[in-house]
N, C-alpha and C positions, 0 to 999 in steps of 0.2 A: 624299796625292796627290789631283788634283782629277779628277773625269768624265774631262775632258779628254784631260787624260794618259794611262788606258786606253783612250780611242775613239783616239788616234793611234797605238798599240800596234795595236790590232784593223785599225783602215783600212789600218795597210803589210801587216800577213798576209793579209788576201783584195785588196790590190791586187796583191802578189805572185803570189799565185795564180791572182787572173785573167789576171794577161798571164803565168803559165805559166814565171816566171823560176825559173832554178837554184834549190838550196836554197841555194850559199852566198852568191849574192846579196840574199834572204829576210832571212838570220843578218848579213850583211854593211849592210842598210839598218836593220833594228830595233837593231843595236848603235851605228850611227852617230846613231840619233836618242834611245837612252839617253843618251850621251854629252852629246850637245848638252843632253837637258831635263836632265840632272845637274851641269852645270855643268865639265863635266871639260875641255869645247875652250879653256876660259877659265885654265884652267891649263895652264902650257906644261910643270910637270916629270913631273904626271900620265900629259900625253901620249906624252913618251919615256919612262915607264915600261912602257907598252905596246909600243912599239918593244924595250926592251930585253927585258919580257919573253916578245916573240915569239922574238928572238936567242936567249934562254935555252932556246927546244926543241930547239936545235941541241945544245943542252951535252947534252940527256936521250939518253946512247947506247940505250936503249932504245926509243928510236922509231925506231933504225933497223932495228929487227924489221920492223916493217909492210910497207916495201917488199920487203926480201926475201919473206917470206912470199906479197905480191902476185904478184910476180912466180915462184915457183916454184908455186901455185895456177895462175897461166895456163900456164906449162909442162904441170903433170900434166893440165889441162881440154883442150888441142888433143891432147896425145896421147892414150894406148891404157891406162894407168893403169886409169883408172874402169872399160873393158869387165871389164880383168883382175880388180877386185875384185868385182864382180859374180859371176865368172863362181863365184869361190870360197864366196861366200854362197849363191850357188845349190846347191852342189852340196856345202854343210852342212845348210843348213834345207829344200831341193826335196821332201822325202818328207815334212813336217810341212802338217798342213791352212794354207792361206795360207801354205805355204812361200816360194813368191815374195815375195810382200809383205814378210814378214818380210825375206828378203833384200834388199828393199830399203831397209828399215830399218838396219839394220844394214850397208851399203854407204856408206848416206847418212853415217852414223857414224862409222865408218873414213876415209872419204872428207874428213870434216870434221876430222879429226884431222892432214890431212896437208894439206888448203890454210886452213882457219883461215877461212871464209869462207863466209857462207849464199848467196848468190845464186851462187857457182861451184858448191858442191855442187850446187845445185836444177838446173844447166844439165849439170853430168858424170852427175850418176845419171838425173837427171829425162829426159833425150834419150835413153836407152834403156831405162830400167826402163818408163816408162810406156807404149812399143806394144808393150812385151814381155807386161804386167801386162792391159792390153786383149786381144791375144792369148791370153790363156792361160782370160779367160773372167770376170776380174775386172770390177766394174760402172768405166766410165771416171770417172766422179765419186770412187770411190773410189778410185781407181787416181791420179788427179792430185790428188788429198788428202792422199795419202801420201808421192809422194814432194815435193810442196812445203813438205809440214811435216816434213817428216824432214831437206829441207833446211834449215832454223832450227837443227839440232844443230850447226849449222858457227861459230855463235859461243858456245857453250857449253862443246862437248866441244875441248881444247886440242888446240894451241895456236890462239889466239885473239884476232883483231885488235881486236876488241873491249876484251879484258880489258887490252890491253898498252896504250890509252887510258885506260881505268879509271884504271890502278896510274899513270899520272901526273900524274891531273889532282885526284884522291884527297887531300882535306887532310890526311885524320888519317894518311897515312904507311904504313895496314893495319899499324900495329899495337897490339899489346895492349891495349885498354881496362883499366882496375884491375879484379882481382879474376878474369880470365881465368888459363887455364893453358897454354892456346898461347904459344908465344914467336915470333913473327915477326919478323922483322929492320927491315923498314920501307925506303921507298923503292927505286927502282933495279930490278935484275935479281932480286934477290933477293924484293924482293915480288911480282913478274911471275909469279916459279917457285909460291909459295906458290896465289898463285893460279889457276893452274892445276892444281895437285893439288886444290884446293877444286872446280872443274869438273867434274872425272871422274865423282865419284857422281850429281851434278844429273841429267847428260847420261846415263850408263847406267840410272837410273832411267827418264827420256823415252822412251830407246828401248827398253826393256823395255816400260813402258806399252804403247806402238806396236803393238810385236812382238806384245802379247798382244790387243792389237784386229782387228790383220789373222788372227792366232791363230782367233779369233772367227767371224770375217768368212767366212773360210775352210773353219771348219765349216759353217756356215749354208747359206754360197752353194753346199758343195760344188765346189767348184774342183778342178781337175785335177791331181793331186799327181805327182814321178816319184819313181822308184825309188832307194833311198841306193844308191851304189854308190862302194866306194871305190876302185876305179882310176881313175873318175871324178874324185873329189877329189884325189888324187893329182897328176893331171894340172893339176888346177887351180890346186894348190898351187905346183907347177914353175912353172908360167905367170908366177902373181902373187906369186913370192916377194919380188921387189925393190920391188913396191909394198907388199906385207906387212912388209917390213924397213924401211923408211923410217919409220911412224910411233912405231916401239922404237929406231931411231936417234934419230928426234929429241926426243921426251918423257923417254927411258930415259936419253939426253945429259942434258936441263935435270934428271932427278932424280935423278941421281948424283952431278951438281955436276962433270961432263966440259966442258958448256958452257954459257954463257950463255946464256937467250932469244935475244938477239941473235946469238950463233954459231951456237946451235942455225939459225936464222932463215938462213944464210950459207951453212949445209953442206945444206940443203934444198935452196938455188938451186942449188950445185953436184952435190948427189945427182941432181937430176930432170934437170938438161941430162945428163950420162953416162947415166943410165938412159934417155930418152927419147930421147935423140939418137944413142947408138952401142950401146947393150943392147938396148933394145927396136926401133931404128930407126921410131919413128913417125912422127918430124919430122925436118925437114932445116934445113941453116943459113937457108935464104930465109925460113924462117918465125921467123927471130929480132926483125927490124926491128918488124912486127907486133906480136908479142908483148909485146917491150920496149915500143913507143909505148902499148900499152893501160894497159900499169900505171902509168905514168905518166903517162896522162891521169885513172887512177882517185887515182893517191898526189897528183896535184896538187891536186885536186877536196879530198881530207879535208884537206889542208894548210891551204889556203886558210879552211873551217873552223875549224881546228882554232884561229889564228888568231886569226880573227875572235871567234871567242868566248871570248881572254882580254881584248879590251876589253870584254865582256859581263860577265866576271866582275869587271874591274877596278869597273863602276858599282855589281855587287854589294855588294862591301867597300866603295865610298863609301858608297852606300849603308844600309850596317850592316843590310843585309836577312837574311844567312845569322844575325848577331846576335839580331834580331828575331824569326828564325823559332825559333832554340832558346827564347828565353825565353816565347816565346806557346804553345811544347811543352808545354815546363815548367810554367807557370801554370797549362795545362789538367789539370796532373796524369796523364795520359792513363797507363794501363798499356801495357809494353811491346805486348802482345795489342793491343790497340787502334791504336798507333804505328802498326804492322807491317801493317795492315790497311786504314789511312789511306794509306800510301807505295804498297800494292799498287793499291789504285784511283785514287793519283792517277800511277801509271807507268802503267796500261793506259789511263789518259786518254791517256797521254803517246805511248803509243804509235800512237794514233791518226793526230795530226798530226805528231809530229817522228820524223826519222829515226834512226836511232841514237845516231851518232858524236853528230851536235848533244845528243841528248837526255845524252848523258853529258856532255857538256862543258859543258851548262850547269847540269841539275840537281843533279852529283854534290856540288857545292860547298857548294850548298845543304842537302842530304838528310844525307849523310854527315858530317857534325859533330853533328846531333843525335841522331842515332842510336849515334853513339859516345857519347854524353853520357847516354844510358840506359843502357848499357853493353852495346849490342849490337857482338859481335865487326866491325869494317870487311868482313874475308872474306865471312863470311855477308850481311852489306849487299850487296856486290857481288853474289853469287849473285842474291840477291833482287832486284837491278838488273836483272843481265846477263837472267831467266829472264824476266822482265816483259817486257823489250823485246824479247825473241826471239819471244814471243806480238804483240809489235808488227808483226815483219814479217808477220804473215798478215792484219792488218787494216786497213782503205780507212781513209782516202784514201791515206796512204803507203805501207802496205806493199810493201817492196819485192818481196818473194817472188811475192806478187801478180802483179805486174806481168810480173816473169821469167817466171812458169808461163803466164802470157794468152802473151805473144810467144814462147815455146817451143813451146805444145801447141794455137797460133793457135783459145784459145778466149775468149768474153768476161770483164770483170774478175768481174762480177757470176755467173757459171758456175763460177769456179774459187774465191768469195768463199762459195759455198756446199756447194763439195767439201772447204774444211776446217773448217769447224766442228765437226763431230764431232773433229776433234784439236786445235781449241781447246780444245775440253771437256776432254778428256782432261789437256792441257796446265796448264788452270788448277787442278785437281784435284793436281797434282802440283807446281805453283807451293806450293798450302796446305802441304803434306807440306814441301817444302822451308824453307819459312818458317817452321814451328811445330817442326819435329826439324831442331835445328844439326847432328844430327848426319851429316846427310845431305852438309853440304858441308866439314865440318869435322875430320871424324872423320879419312880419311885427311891431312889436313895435322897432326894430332894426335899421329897413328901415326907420321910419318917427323920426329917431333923426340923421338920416346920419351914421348909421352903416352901417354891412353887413350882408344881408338876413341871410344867412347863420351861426347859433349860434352852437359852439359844445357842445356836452354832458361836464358836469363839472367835472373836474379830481377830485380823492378822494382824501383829503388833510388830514393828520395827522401830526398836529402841535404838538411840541415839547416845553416845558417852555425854555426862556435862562436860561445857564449855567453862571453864574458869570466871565468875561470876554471875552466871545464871542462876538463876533460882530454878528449885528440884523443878518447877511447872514449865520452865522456860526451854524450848529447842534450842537450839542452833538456827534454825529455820526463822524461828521468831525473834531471837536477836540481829541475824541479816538483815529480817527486814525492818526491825527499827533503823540500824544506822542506813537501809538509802533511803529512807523517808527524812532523817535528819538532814544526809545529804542532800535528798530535794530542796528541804527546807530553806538548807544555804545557799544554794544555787539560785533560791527565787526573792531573795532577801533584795531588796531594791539598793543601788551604790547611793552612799552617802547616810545610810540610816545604821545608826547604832545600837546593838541587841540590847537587852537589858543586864544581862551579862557582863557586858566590855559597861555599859555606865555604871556597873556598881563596880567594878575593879576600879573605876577613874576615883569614885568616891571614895573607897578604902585606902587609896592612892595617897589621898587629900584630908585621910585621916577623919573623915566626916562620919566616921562610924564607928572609929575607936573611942572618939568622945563626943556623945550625943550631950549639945545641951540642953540645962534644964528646961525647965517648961516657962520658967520665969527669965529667964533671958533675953534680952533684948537688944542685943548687941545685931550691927548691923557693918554694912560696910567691909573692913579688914577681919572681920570675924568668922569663923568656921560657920558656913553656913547649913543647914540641917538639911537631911537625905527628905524632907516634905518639898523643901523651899528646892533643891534643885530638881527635882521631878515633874515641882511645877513648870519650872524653866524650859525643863526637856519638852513636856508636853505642849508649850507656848510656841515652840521652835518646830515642832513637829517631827521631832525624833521619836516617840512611840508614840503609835495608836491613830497616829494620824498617815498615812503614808502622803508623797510629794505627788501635788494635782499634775496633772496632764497638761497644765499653762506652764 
């Protein structure tokens, strides 16, 4: 590719961004102008391939998780849900130093478990933990640090609109690489589910970390603790139990094999309208038209994405770029360690400027086949994905969290860009642990197929093509070193002694094995004598077995 070609790449993304246009018109001009420099408008069956293969996400019944999920997230965020689970984290962790905090860690966590969604979390917990969190004595910088990163757990901890893009746009299928002991099913609803058991530990580690910062914070700052009291929790429990029940309805559904992602996705819509609308009475029918138009101004938005960038990947495969990238892997020899280290800072690049959804749907194509091709499990790739880019929503220019937490808690980007770094910190720290111990994301997907918790790091593998009679077991390596050891062999072979080789060519020679005589034969002298009788001879002579004395 010439200059050129990049400076026309480069000029649509800061012309985009100066005049301030959507992301999917960004993703919808840079794919129109791959197309065009690839030659692909000039073929017409190329181009209804992209037609068809947009048609084809209609066939994917698991994408119709996302809008359900959308739309029962904006049900539980207008109503009373989010005060109720609060009110029960308080009034578990209230008497531990940064009890608050903690509560809001772990609110934001629950919370994400049941809309699937970081910028709704940031807006359900964040709109009351954080003048709760000021009030009680907390510094505000930490206070909206916490719950903007604790909102990011919403696409980590399942269910997860994130992953349910992953598991379709995912070449290798998620699953088994050679030489793993997971058995995942591949494609569909079934790798959705996989992958959300792979989330659980990422996400409980995150908000552990968290918990144990505000933990911290809490000693330090001395903050105002209350009293455990369990009638208090009690009460709280009453309050919040159908929003407590909901995310063991619907996770405890996807892993017992009750319902699909997509069902699971179905019985949330109708779990939160009965709870929200006739149990809890927080909302009323007027606020359905609302509600409904939002999610559907948000499901059209990823659609329209989602879209656009399989003509993006269509110029990839013209391209033979995802080909290219394996074998420029490969060449470099790079150790797994190394890979994994490369992909981490080239997704915190990524997360920079692109937003999620795009960044999956254009990278994973990319990423994910070489990574399978070291033999790193797909699951664990995804984690390593999914954690990357959740550290993405907290960093400019895209971040979306960012943005949420400025228009929520009306402060600047640059005030709330410096209230979380200390949980980036925290974050990327716990990205390494995830990426270097599979077993962090693996182990429970392990455990619910009758594995063992316990998954190890994947050894680096460099294959070798067979060599024209090797056996599948044999290198290259190990056939070289037979023949110099044969050559040693002959090189140390004393002059004047005969292999047993060259004596039986003499004897075949001689005819003394195309016709063995009988047993009752007695012929001697002029007679064929038998492969016994000249062995003896040999061995008399000291041609095998005897080597020549040193006299």
């Amino acid at each position: 590719m010439s200059i050129w070609f990049y400076l026309g790449i480069l000029g649509i993304i800061v012309g985009m961004i100066v005049l301030g246009a959507p992301l999917y018109v960004l993703i919808g001009s840079l794919t129109i102008y791959l197309l065009f420099v690839g030659g692909i408008f000039d073929d017409f069956a190329l181009l209804t391939s992209i037609i068809e293969q947009t048609r084809g996400l209609s066939d994917q019944t698991v994408l119709l998780a996302i809008p359900f999920f959308v739309i029962s997230g904006a049900i539980m965020t207008e109503g009373d849900i989010a005060q109720r689970l609060i009110d029960v984290a308080e009034a578990a962790f209230g008497k531990l130093p940064g009890g608050l905090a903690i509560s809001a860690v772990f609110a934001c966590a629950f919370f994400a478990a049941i809309s699937g969604s970081s910028p709704v979390t940031v807006i359900a917990i964040g709109s009351i933990m954080y003048p709760a969190l000021v009030e009680k004595g907390y510094p505000s910088k930490f206070s909206m640090g916490i719950v903007t990163s604790g909102g990011s757990l919403g696409i980590l901890i399942p269910p997860s609109i994130p992953m349910i893009v992953y598991a379709i746009v995912d070449p290798t299928g998620l699953k088994d690489p050679v030489g793993y002991a997971l058995s995942t099913t591949g494609g569909g609803d079934a790798s959705v589910k996989d992958l959300f058991i792979a989330g659980i530990g990422p996400g409980l580690l995150i908000a552990g970390i968290m918990g144990g910062f505000a933990l911290v914070v809490g000693m330090k700052d001395r903050v105002e603790t209350t009293d455990f009291d369990w009638k208090k929790l009690g009460h709280a429990l009453q309050d919040g139990v159908w929003a407590l029940f909901l995310p063991v309805l619907i996770l405890g559904g996807i892993y017992t094999g009750i319902f699909t992602p997509t069902q699971a996705a179905a019985v949330a819509v109708i779990y939160a309208i009965i709870v929200e609308f006739f149990i809890h009475r927080s909302l009323e029918i007027k606020d359905v038209p609302r509600i409904f138009t939002d999610s559907a101004l948000l499901m059209g938005s990823l659609l329209i994405i989602m879209a656009l960038a399989l003509g993006f990947n269509l110029y990839l495969d013209r391209a033979k770029i995802p080909e290219m990238a394996v074998e420029m892997i490969l060449d470099m020899e790079l150790t797994i360690w190394q890979f994994l280290i490369i992909v981490n800072v080239l997704l915190l690049i990524a997360g920079f400027f692109m937003e999620i959804l795009s960044a999956i749907m254009i990278l994973v194509p990319l990423l994910a086949p070489v990574a399978y091709g070291l033999g790193i499990h797909p699951l664990h790739m995804a984690i390593i994905f999914i954690v990357n880019l959740e550290i993405g929503y907290l960093t400019p220019p895209i971040g979306l969290n960012l943005f949420v937490a400025g228009t929520l808690f009306k402060k600047g980007i640059g005030e709330v860009v410096k209230s979380v770094l200390p949980f980036m910190a925290l974050m990327l720290g716990a990205l390494m642990l995830i990426t270097y111990v599979p077993t962090i994301s693996l182990g429970l997907v392990s455990l619910s197929k009758g594995g063992s918790f316990f998954v190890p790091f994947p050894e680096d593998r460099k294959e070798a093509p067979e060599e024209p009679g090797a056996s599948p077991e044999e290198t290259p390596a190990d056939t070289a070193a037979e023949g110099e050891q044969a050559a040693e062999a002959e090189q140390e072979q004393p002059e004047g002694v005969k292999s047993l080789e060259e004596l039986m060519g003499e004897v075949e020679d001689e005819g003394a094995v195309d016709t063995p005589p009988s047993e009752d034969s007695e012929e001697d002298g002029g007679g064929v004598k038998s492969l016994e009788e000249m062995m003896n001879e040999v061995e008399e002579e000291g041609a095998v077995g005897k080597p020549p004395s040193e006299e």
